[in-house]
C-alpha positions as CSV (number, residue, x, y, z in Angstrom):
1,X,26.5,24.4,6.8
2,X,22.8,24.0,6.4
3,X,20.8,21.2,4.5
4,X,19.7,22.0,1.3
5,X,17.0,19.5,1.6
6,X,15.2,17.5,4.7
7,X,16.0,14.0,5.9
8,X,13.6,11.7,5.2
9,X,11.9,12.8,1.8
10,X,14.4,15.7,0.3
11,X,11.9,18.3,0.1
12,X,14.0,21.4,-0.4
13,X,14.6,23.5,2.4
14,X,14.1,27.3,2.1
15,X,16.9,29.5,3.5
16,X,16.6,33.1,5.0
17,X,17.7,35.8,2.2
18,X,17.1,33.0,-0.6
19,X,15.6,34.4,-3.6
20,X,12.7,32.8,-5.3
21,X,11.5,30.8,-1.8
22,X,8.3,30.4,-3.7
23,X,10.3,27.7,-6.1
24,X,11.5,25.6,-2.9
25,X,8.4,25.8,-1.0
26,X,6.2,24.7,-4.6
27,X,8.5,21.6,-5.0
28,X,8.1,20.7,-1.3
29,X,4.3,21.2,-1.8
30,X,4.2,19.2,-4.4
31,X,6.1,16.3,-3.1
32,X,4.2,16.1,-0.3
33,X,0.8,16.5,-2.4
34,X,1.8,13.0,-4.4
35,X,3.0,11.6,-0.9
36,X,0.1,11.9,1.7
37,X,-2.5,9.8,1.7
38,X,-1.1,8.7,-1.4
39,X,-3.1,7.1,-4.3
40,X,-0.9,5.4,-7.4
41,X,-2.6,4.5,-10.7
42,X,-0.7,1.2,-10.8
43,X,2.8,-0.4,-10.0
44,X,3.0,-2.7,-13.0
45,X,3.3,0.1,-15.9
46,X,7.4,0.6,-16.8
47,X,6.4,3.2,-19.3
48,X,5.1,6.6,-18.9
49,X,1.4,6.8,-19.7
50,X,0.5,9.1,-23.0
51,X,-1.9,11.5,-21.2
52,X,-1.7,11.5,-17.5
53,X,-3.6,13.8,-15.1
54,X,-2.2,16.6,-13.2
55,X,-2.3,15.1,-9.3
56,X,-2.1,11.3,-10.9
57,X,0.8,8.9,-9.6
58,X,2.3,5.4,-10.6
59,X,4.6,2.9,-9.0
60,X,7.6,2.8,-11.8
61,X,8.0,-0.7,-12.6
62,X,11.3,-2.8,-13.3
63,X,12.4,-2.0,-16.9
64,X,11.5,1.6,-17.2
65,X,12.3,3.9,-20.0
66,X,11.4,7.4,-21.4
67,X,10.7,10.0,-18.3
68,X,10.9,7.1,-16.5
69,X,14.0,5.6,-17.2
70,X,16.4,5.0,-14.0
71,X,13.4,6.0,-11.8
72,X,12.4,2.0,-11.0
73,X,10.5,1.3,-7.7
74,X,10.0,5.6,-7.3
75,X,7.2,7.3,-7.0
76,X,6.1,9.0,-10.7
77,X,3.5,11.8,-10.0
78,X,2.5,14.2,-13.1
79,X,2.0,17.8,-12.2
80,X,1.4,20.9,-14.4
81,X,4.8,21.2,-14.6
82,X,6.2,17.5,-15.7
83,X,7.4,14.8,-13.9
84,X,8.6,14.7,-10.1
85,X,10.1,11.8,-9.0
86,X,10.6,10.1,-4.9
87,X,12.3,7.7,-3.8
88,X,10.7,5.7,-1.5
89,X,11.7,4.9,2.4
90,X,10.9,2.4,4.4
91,X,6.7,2.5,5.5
92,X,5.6,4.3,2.7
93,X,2.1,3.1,1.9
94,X,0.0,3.9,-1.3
95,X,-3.3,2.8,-2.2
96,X,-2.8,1.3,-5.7
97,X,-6.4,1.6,-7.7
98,X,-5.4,-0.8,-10.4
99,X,-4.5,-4.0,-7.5
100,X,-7.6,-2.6,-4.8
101,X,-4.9,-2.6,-2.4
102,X,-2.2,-0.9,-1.2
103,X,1.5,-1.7,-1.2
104,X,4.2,-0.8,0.9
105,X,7.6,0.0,0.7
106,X,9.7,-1.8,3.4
107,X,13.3,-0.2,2.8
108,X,14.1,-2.8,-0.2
109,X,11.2,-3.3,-2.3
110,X,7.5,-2.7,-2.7
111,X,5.0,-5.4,-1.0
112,X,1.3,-5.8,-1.2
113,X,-0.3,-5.4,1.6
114,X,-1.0,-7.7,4.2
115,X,-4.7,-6.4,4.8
116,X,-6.8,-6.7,1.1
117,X,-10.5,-6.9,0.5
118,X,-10.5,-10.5,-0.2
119,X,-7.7,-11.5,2.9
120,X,-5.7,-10.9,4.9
121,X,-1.9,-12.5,3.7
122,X,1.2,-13.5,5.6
123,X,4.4,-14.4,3.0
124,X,1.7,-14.1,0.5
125,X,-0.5,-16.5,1.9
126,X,-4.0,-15.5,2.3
127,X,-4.5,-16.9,6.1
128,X,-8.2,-15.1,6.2
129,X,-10.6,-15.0,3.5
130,X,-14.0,-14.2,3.5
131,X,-16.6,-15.2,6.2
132,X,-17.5,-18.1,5.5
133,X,-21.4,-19.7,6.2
134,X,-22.8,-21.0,9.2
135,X,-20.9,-24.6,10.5
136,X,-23.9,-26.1,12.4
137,X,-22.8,-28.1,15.5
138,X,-22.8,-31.3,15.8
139,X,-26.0,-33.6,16.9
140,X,-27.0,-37.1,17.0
141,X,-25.2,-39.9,15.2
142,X,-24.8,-43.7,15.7
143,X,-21.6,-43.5,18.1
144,X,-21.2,-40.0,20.1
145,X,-18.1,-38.8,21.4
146,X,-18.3,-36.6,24.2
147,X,-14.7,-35.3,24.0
148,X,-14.7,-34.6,20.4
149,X,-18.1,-33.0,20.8
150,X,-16.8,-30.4,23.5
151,X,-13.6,-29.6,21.7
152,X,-15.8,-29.0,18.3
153,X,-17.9,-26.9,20.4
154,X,-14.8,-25.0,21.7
155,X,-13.8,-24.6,19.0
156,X,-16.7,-23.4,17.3
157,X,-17.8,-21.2,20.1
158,X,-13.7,-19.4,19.8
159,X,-14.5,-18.8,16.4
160,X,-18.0,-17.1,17.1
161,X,-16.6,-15.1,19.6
162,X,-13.8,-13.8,17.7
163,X,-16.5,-12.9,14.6
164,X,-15.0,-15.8,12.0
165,X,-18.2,-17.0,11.7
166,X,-21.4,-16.7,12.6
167,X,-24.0,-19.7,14.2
């Protein structure tokens, strides 16, 4: 017996001698149009918006109700002919306009991303922010001690090299 839909994403198969392929092969379009290189409005709303956009998508928050209701953590995209709902799988990655990042899905939940425009997080701890100004090295001083001053300069010079800051 033959699928009736694909593995990964269900996007309905089309069968030879089925009539109406043109149905099938619309829903798989448009599946795939709310899908690739994905952009969702926002992953915080649980409640349909009044007037969405044909081609618009959202992140269904916890709690949702009207269209949305039973549809938490899927994918909501509006075309001209309603709602479409997907579920998402493990590595899907949408921009989300509202956050300035993207999230992922990692088979459980949705996740920001690691990589944003102010950091870069692990756990949810920014572990690089912004470049940060010039660290001048060190010179003169009463007492001088040559170790410490050639691992600051190591140091300093790593850092340089890798681009974290600049000298």
């Amino acid at each position: 017996m033959m699928n009736e839909t694909s593995d990964r994403w269900a996007l309905p198969l089309l069968h030879a001698g089925q009539a109406q392929k043109e149905i099938m092969h619309n829903e798989a379009l448009a599946r795939i149009d709310m899908l690739l290189h994905g952009v969702a409005e926002s992953a915080d709303l649980a409640v349909p918006p009044m007037a969405p956009v044909a081609g618009q998508c959202w992140i269904v928050a916890a709690g949702a109700s009207g269209a949305w209701a039973g549809r938490e953590e899927h994918v909501a995209g509006w075309t001209d002919g309603g709602w479409r709902f997907v579920a998402p799988k493990a590595g899907l990655r949408l921009a989300v306009a509202d956050r300035g990042h993207a999230m992922v899905h990692d088979g459980t939940a949705w996740r920001d991303d690691a990589a944003r425009s102010e950091g870069f997080y692990v756990a949810g701890l920014q572990i690089v922010g912004a470049r940060q100004p010039a660290i001048t090295g060190p010179t003169g001083g009463a007492t001088v001690d040559s170790e410490s001053r050639g691992a600051i300069a190591a140091i300093l010079a790593a850092l340089q090299a890798h681009g974290l800051i600049s000298m």
